[in-house]
N, C-alpha and C positions, 0 to 999 in steps of 0.2 A: 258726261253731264247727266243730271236726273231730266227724265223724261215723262212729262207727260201727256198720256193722248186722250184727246177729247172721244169718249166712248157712244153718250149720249148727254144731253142737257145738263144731265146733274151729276155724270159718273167720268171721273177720269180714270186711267189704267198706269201706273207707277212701272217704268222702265230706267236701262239706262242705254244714253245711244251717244253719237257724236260723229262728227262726219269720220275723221281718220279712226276713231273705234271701230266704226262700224264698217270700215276698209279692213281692218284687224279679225274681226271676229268673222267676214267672210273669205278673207286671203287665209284663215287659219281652217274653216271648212272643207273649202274647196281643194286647200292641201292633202288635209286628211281622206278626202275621195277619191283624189288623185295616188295616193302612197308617197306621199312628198314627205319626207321628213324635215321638219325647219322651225326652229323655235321661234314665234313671233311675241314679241316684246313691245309692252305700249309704255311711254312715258308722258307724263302730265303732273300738274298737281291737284292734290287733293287734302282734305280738311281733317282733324279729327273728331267728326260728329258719324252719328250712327249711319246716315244717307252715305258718307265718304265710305264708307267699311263695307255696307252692302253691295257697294258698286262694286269694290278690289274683288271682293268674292264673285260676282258675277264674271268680272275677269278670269277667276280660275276656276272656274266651272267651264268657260269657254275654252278654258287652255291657253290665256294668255299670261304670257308672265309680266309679272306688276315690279315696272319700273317707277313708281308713283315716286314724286317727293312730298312730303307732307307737312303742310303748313298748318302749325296749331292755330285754332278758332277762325279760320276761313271755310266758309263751307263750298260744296262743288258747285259748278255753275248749275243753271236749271232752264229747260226751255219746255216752252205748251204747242201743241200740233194739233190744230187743224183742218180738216179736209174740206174738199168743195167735191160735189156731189161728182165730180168725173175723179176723182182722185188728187186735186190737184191740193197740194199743204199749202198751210198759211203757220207760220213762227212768229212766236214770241219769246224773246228771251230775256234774262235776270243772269249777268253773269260777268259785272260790271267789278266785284266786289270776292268776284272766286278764287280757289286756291290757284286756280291752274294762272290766272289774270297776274296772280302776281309771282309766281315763278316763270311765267316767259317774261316778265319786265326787264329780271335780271339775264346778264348772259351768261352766268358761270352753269347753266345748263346744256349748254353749244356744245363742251368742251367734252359732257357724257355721251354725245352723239357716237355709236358705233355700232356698224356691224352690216353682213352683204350688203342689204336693202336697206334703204331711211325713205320712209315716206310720210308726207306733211301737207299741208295745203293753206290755202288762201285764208280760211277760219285761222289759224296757227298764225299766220300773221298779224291778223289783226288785232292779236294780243301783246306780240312784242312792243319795246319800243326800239326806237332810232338806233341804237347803242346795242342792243339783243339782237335787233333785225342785221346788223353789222358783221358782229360776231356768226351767225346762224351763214348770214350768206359765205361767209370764210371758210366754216368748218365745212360746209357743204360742197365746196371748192375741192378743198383737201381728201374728203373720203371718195365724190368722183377722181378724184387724178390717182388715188387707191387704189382704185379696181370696184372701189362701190358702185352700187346702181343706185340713184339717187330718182325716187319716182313724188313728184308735184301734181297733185289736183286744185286746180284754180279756183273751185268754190268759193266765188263773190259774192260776201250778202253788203249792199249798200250801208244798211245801216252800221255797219261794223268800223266803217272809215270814214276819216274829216274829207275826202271828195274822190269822185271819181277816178280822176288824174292822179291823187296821188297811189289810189290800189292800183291802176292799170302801171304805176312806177314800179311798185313794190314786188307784184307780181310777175311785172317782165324783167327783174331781176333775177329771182328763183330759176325762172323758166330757162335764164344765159348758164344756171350750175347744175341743174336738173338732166341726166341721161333721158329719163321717161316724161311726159308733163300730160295728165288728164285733163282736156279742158271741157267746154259747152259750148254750144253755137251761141246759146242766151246771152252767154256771160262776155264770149269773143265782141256780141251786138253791142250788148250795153257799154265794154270798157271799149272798144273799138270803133264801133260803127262798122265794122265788117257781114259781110251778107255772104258770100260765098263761101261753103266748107273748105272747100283744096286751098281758097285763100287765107283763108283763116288757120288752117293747119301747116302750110309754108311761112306766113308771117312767123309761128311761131317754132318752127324751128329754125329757121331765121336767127334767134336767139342763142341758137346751139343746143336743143334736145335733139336727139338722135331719134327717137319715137316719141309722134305726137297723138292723141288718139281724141277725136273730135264727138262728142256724143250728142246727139242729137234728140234727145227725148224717143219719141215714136215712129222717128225716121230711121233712128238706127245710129250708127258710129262710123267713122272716116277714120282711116289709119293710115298713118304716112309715115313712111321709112323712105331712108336713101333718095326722094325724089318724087317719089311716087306715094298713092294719093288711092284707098281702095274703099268703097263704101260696103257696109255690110247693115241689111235690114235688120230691124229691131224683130225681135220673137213674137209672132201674135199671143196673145193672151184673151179666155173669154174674158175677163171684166177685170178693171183696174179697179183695185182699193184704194189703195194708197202708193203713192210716188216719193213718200219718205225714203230716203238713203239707195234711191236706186241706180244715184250713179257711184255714191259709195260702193254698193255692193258689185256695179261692173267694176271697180278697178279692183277690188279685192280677186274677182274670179281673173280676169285679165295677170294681173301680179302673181297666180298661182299658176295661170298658165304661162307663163313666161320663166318664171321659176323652173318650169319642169321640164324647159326644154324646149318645150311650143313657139310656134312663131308667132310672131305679133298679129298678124290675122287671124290663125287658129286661137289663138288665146284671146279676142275678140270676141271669138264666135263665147268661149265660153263667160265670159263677162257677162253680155247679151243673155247668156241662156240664168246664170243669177240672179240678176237683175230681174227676168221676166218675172220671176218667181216669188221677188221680195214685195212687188209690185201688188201683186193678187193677196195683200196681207197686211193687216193694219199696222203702225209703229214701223219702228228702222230695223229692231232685230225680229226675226222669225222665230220662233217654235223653234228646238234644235232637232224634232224630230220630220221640221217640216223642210224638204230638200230635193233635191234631183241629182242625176247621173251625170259629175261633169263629164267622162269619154260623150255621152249625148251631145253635149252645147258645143264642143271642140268643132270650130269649123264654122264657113258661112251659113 
């Protein structure tokens, strides 16, 4: 999506971000630090206007490779960010009418799905419809029972669904095909009513993800495998900028350490330590010269 962040009163700063992008351009970083070789591929749609083109290119400047389909005279979706004085974002989004809106309607997109990893989120849903969301949960059946790793972040924005019930439906559908499922304490609250971490992290593996990993903004993340339930602090940081994409950016470093071999704890640890860093930095993408040592983050 085109992004823009509110800079000062009268100045916005022209990006592109998105939640599963911006899990792409940090699981493609974090690889590259670690000596991970892996080609990460994002699909969506996109328009043929000049905003659509500069986005694909910032794509392959990141090193993403552009699985885009492109729908003539739809343009990309568009959201404005901003911040409240501790960091915390406020969104508004125009994306009713995008390209990407109307390639998940259809499902003959389902069917392109391949490769190790697919990861998608609760945003992604909210685009499909009944018929797509069908289709998506099928294929995603089939490429776990494949040997794929099939990774879910639940990112629920209200406004994006006709009610509560039916995202908290939609959602814990994914999470029954999903090996991996990123969630939030926030989001467990509001589609749940759930209060306790290790509850909320067994609820949903409950569904059948194998690793759940429960992030808790400034408390940190809860990671649950086989039974067990292990909390890990959030990274002190002197001062929060902005809290755009920063649990994007844990799953990305999380998905690179799991890729690499790492355990889901250790690759916790290093999520947490991306995350700290996207945090301390206005907009969802950082500077690409601006980073840290994932072997550092690996670990509680």
């Amino acid at each position: 999506m085109v992004e823009l962040t509110h800079i000062d009163a009268s100045t916005l700063r022209l990006g592109f971000a998105g939640d599963t992008y911006n899990t792409a351009v940090y699981l493609r970083r974090a690889a590259a630090e670690l000596d991970l070789e892996l080609e990460v591929g994002y699909l969506t749609g996109v328009g043929d206007d000049d905003y659509s083109a500069a986005m694909r290119e910032a794509w392959r400047v990141e090193g993403i490779a552009d699985r885009s389909v492109v729908v003539p005279g739809r343009p990309p979706g568009l959201y404005a960010i901003r911040t409240t004085a501790t960091g915390e974002r406020r969104f508004t989004y125009w994306r009713h009418m995008s390209a990407a809106s109307e390639v998940f309607r259809d499902s003959d997109w389902c069917r392109g799905l391949e490769g190790d990893l697919i990861h998608l989120s609760g945003i992604t849903l909210q685009l499909t419809s009944p018929a797509s969301r069908e289709a998506l949960v099928a294929r995603l059946a089939e490429l776990r029972a494949a040997g794929a790793w099939v990774s879910f972040d639940t990112n629920y924005r209200p406004a994006g669904w006709s009610s509560g019930d039916a995202a908290a439906a939609a959602i814990d559908e994914v999470c029954g095909v999903a090996n991996i499922v990123l969630a939030s304490r926030d989001d467990e609250m509001l589609l749940h009513g759930s209060a306790a971490p290790e509850a909320c992290v067994r609820r949903i593996a409950g569904l059948g993800a194998t690793e759940v990993i429960l992030r808790d903004g400034g408390a940190g993340a809860y990671v649950g495998v086989d039974g067990d339930v292990r909390h890990l602090p959030a990274r002190p940081v002197e001062r929060v900028i902005d809290t755009t994409a920063a649990g994007d950016a844990f799953a990305g470093g999380y998905l690179a350490g799991r890729l690499a071999g790492h355990t889901p704890v250790l690759a916790a640890g290093l999520g947490n330590g991306v995350a700290a860093v996207v945090i301390q930095h206005p907009g969802a993408i950082t500077p690409p010269g601006i980073w840290f040592s994932p072997a550092a983050g690996l670990g509680t």
